[in-house]
C-alpha positions as CSV (number, residue, x, y, z in Angstrom):
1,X,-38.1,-51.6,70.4
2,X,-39.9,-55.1,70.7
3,X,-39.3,-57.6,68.5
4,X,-41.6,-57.7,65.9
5,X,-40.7,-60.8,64.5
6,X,-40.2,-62.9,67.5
7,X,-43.1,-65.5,68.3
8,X,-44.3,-64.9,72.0
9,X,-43.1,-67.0,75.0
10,X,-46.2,-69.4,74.9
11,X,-45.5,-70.8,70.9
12,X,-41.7,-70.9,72.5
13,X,-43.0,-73.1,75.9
14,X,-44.9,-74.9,73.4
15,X,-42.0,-76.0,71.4
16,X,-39.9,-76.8,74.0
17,X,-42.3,-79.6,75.7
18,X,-43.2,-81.1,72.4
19,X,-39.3,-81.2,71.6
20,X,-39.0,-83.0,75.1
21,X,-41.7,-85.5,74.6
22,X,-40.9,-85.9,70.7
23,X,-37.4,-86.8,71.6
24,X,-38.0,-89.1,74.8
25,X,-41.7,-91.2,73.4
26,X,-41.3,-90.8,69.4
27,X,-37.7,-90.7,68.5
28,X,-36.3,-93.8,70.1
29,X,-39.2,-96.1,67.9
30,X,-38.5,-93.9,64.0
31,X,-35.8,-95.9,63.1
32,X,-38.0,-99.2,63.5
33,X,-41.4,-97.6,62.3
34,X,-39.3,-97.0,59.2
35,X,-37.6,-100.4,58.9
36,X,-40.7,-102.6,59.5
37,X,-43.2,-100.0,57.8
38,X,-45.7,-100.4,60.7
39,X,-47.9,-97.3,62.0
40,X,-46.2,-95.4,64.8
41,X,-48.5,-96.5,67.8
42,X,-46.0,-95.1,70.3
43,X,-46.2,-91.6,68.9
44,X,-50.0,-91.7,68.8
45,X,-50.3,-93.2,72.2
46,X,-48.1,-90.0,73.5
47,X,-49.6,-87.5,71.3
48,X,-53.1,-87.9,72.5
49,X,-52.0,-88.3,76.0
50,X,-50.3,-84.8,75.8
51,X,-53.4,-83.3,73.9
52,X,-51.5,-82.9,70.9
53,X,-52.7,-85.6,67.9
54,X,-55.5,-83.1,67.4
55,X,-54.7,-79.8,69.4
56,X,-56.6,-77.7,66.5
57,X,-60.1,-78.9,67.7
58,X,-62.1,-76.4,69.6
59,X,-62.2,-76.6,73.2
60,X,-66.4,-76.6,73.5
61,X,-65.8,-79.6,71.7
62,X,-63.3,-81.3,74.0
63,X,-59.6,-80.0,72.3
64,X,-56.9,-77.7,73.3
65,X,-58.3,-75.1,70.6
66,X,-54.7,-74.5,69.1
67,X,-54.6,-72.2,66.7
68,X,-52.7,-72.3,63.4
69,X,-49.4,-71.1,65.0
70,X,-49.4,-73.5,67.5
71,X,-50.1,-76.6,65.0
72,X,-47.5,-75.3,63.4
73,X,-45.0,-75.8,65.9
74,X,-46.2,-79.6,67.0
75,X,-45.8,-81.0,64.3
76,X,-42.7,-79.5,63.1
77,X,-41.2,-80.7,66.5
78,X,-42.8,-84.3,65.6
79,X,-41.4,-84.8,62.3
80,X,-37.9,-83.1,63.4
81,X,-37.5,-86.7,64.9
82,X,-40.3,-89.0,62.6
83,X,-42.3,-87.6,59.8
84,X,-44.6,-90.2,59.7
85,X,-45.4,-89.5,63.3
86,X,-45.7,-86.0,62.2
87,X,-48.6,-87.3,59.8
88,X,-50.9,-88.3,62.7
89,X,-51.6,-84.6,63.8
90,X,-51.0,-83.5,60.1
91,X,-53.7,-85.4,59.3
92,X,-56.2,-85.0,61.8
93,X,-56.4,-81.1,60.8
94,X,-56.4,-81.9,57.2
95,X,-59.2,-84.7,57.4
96,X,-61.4,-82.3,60.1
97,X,-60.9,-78.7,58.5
98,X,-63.8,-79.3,56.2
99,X,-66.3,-80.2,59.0
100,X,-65.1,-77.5,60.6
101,X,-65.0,-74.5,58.4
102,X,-68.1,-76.2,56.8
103,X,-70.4,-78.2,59.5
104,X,-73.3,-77.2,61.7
105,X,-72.9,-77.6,65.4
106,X,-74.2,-80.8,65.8
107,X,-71.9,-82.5,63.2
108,X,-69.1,-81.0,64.7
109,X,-70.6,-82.4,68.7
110,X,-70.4,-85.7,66.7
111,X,-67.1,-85.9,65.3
112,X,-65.0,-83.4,66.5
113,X,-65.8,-84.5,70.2
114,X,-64.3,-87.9,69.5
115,X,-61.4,-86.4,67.2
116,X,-60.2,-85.1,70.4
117,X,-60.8,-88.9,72.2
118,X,-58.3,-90.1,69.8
119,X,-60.4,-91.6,67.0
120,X,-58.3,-90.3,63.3
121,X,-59.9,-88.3,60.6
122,X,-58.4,-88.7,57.2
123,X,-59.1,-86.9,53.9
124,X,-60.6,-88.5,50.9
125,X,-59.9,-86.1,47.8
126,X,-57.7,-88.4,45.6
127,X,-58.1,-90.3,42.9
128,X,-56.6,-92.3,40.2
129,X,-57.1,-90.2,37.4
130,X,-58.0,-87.1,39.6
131,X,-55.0,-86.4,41.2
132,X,-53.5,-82.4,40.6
133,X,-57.0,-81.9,38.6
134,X,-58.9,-82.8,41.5
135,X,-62.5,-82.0,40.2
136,X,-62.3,-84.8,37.9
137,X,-63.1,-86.9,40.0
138,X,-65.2,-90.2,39.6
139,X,-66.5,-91.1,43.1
140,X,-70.4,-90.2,43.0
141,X,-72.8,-89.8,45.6
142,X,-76.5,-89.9,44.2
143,X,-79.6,-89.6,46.1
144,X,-82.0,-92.3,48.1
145,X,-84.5,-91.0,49.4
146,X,-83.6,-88.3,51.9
147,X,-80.1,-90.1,52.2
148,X,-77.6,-90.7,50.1
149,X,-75.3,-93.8,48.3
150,X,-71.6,-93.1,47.6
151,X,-69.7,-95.2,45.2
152,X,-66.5,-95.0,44.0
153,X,-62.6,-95.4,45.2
154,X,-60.1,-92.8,46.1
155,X,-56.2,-93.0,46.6
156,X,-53.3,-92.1,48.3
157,X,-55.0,-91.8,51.4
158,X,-52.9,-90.9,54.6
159,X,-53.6,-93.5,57.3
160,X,-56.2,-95.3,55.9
161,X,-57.3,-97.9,57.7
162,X,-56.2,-96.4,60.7
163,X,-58.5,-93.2,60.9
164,X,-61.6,-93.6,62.4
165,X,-63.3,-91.3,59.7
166,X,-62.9,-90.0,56.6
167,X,-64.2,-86.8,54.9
168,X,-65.0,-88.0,51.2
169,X,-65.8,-85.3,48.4
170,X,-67.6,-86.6,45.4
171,X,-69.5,-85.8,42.2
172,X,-73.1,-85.4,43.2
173,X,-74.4,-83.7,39.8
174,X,-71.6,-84.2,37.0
175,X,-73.3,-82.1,34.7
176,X,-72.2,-78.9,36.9
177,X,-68.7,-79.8,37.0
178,X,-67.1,-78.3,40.5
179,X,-69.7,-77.0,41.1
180,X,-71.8,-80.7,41.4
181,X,-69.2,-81.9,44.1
182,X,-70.5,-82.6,47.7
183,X,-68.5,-83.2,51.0
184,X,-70.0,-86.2,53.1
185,X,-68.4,-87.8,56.7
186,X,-68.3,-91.5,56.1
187,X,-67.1,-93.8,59.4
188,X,-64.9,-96.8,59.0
189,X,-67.6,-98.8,60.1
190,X,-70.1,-98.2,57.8
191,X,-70.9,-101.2,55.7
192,X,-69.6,-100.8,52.2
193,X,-66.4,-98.9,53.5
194,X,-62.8,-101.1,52.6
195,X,-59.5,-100.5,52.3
196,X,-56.4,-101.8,49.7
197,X,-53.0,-103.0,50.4
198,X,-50.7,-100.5,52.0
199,X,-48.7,-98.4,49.0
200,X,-45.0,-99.8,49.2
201,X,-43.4,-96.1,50.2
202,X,-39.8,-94.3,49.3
203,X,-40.4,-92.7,52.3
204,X,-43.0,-92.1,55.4
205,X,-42.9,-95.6,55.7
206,X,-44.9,-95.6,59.3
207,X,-48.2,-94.0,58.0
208,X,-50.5,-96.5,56.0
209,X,-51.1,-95.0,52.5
210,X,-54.0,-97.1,51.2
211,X,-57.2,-96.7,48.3
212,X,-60.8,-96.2,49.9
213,X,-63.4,-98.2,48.0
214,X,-67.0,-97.2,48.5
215,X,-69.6,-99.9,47.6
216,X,-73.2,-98.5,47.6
217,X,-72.3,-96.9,50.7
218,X,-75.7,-95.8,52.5
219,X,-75.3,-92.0,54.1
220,X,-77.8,-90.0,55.9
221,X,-78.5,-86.3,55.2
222,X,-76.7,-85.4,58.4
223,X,-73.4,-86.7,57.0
224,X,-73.3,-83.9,54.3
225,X,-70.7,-81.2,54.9
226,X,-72.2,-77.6,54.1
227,X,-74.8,-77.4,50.6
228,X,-75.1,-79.8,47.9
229,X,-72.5,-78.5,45.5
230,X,-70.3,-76.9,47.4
231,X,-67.8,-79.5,48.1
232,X,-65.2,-78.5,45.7
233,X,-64.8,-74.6,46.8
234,X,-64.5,-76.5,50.8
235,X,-61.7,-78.6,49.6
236,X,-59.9,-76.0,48.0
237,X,-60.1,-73.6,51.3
238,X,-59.2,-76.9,53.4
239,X,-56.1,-77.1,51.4
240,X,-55.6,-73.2,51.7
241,X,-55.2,-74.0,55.6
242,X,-53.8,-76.9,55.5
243,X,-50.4,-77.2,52.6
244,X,-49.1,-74.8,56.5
245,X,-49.1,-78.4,57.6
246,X,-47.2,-79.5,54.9
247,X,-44.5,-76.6,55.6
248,X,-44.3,-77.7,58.5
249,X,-43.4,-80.8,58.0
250,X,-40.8,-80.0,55.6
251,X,-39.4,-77.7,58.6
252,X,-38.9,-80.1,61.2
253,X,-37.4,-82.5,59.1
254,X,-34.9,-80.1,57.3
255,X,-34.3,-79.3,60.9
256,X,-33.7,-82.5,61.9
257,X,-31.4,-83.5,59.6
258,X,-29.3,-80.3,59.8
259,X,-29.0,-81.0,63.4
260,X,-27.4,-84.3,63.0
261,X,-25.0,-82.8,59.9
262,X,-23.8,-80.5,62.8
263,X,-23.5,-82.8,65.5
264,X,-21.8,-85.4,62.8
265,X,-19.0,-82.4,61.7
266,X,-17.8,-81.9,64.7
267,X,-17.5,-85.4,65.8
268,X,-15.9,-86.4,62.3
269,X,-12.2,-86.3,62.2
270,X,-10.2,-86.2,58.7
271,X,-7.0,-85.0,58.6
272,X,-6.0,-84.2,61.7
273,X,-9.1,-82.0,62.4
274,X,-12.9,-81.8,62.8
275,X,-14.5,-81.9,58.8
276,X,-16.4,-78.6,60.4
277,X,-13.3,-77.0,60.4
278,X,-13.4,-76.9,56.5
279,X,-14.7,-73.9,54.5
280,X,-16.3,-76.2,52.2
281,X,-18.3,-77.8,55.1
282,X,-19.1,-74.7,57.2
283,X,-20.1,-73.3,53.6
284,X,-22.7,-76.0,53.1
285,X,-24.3,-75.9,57.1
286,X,-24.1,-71.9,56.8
287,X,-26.7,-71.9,53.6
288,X,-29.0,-75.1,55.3
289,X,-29.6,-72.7,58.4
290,X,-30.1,-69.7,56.3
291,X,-32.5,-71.2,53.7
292,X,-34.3,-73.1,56.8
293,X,-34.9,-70.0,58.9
294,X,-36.1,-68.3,55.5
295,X,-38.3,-71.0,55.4
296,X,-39.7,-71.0,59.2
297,X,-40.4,-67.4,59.1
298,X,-42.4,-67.8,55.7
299,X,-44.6,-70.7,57.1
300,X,-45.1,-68.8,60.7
301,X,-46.3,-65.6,58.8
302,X,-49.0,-68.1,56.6
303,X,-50.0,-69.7,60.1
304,X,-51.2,-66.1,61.2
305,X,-52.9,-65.8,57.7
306,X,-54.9,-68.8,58.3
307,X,-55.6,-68.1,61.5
308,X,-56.9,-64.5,60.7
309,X,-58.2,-65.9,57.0
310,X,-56.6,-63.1,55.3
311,X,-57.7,-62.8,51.8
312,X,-53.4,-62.9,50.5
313,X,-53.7,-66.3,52.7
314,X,-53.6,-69.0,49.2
315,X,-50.5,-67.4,48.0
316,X,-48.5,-67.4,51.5
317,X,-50.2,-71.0,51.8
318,X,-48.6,-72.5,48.5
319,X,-45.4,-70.5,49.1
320,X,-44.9,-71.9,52.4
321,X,-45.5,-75.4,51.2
322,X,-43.9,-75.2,47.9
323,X,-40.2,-73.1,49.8
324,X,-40.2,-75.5,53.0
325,X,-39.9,-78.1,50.7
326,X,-37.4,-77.6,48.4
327,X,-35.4,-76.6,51.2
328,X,-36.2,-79.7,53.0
329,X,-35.0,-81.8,50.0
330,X,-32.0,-79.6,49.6
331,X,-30.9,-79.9,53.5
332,X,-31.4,-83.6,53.1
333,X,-29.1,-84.3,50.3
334,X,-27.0,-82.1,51.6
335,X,-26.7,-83.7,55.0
336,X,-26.5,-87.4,53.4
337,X,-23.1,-85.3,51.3
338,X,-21.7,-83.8,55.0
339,X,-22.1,-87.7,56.2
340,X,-20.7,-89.2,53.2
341,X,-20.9,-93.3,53.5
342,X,-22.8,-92.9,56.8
343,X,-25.3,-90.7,55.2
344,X,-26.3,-93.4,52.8
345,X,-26.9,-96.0,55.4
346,X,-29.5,-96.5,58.1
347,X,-26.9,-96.0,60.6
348,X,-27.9,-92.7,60.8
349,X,-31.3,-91.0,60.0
350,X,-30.4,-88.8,57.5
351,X,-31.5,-91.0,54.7
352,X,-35.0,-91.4,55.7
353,X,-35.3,-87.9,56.6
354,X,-34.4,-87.5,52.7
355,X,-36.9,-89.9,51.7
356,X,-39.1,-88.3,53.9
357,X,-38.8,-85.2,52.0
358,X,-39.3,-85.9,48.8
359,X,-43.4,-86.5,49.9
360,X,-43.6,-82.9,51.2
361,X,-42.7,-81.7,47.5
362,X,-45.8,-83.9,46.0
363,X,-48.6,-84.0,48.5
364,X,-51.3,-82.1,48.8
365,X,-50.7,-80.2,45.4
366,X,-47.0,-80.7,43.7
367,X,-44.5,-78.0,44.1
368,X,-45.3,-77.2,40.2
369,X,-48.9,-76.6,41.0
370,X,-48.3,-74.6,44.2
371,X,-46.6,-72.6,41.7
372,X,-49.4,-71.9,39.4
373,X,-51.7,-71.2,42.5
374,X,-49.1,-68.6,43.8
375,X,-49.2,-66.9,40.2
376,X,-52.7,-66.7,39.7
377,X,-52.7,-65.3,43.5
378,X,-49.6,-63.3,43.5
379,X,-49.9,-60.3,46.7
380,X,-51.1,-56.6,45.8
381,X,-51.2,-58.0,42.1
């Protein structure tokens, strides 16, 4: 009988190359990217030249065409050695999804075609006081003429600065609520278009986190994603698609640091033998494989939901997210424990792969809201 739940040979090619180049072009430069907080040009550099920084964009428009699976699988190979690295094809799916589940052809010709060149897309949803209540929001877009001028600030905003362009949802009609929010495309270059200070990180120190600020920002019609109101209902589906990402991440870093636990216990003599050898130990690496396998098979099944768009696909979305990354945060500690004193020093990566983690329990919807999403979505309910 074939194995149902084994991924083909293709995602399993796939993950071997991106293993090969992760650990020869990204892992040697994590340690500093972390250390000096600088943006992970290395990475990028090797990413695009591999087709992989934004391997989700449709071949008619210049990309590999990936589907969800195979995203998957990049950037959990990516972050097993350096989340941040891991952001930059993170957040070229996240900041794209919108024009492409909600563009016309000629938007996505315009952006998407130099996506796959190399040019970032980031995702402006954000806000001070909109931050798990994200139709709150404060940014407005209002009318002129047959354009548009956006005003307003968001934050938290993954590679800011760095990203070429940026889809921004804001309040077009207050009065409506959700339903007054529009999706627009602005470009770095557009006069009005700024950036703050980069945020001063626990952890994913080598992707720039920074506010947008939007000062009577002129937009043409063309830049509008999909109808006037229906911005809010596109960010929610984006997110539906893209908290996989988020799994994913979690994944490959739980991964990476229960690699190095292992490697570390049988190289670790106490006693007379390897710290392995104790129950106590083997206990602790026995329940971080388990509880990350349980997680990897969760976030490959919601992969095949978003790539099929199954109607179950927000609950197996938020479950993914929400599992992966408790697990990650466990498999962390729990590695820094198995290290003892090495674990809490930059000797070793372990620590930042725990500070790493911590992010994938808060971004792009906090583990407690993924919670209320899965209940109000719970399966054959």
């Amino acid at each position: 009988m074939a194995n149902l739940f084994d991924i083909p040979s293709e995602y399993k090619d796939l993950r071997g190359s991106v293993r090969a180049l992760a650990e020869k072009e990204i892992a040697p430069y994590a340690k500093a990217v972390d250390e000096d907080h600088r943006f992970p040009q290395e990475a990028a550099d090797a990413l695009q030249k591999a087709g992989l920084a934004a391997a989700h964009v449709p071949t008619e428009f210049g990309g590999d065409g990936a589907d969800a699976l195979a995203v998957v699988i990049i950037i959990e190979e990516v972050a097993r050695v350096c989340g941040a690295s891991s952001l930059i094809p993170a957040v070229n799916k996240l900041g794209s999804l919108p024009l492409i589940l909600g563009g016309n052809k000629d938007q996505k010709q315009r952006w998407l075609s130099q996506l796959a060149q190399g040019k970032g897309f980031s995702y402006c949803l954000s806000e001070s006081e909109a931050g798990s209540d994200a139709s709150a929001l404060r940014t407005k877009v209002e009318r002129d003429g047959d354009g548009w001028i956006l005003n307003g600030s968001k934050k938290w905003i993954s590679n800011a600065g760095i990203s070429e362009f940026y889809t921004v949802v804001a309040q077009s009609d207050a009065s409506l609520g959700s339903k007054g929010i529009t999706a627009f495309v602005v470009e770095k270059s557009d006069p009005g278009v700024s950036f703050g200070s980069p945020e001063k990180k626990m952890g994913f120190r080598g992707s720039p986190t920074r506010e947008v600020y939007f000062d009577n920002v002129k937009l043409a019609d063309d830049r509008r994603i999909s109808e006037v109101g229906e911005g809010f209902a596109l960010a929610m589906n984006t997110l539906d698609h893209t908290r996989i990402t988020i799994a994913a991440q979690a994944l490959g870093i739980a991964q990476g640091a229960l690699d190095v636990a292992t490697q570390y216990s049988h190289e670790r003599k106490q006693f007379g033998k390897e710290i392995f050898d104790f129950q106590g130990v083997q206990f602790m690496l026995a329940d971080m494989a388990m509880n990350i396998e349980a997680a990897r098979q969760l976030t490959y099944v919601a992969a095949s939901k978003s790539e099929s768009d199954e109607k179950d696909l927000r609950f197996f979305s938020a479950a993914s997210k929400c599992f992966a990354s408790d697990v990650a945060m466990k498999v962390t500690t729990d590695a820094v424990q198995i290290l003892g004193g090495y674990g809490y020093v930059s000797d070793y990566p372990v620590e930042r792969m725990m500070r790493d983690a911590k992010l994938t329990q808060i971004y792009e919807g906090t583990n407690q809201i993924q919670r209320i999403v899965m209940a109000r979505n719970l399966p054959n309910a």
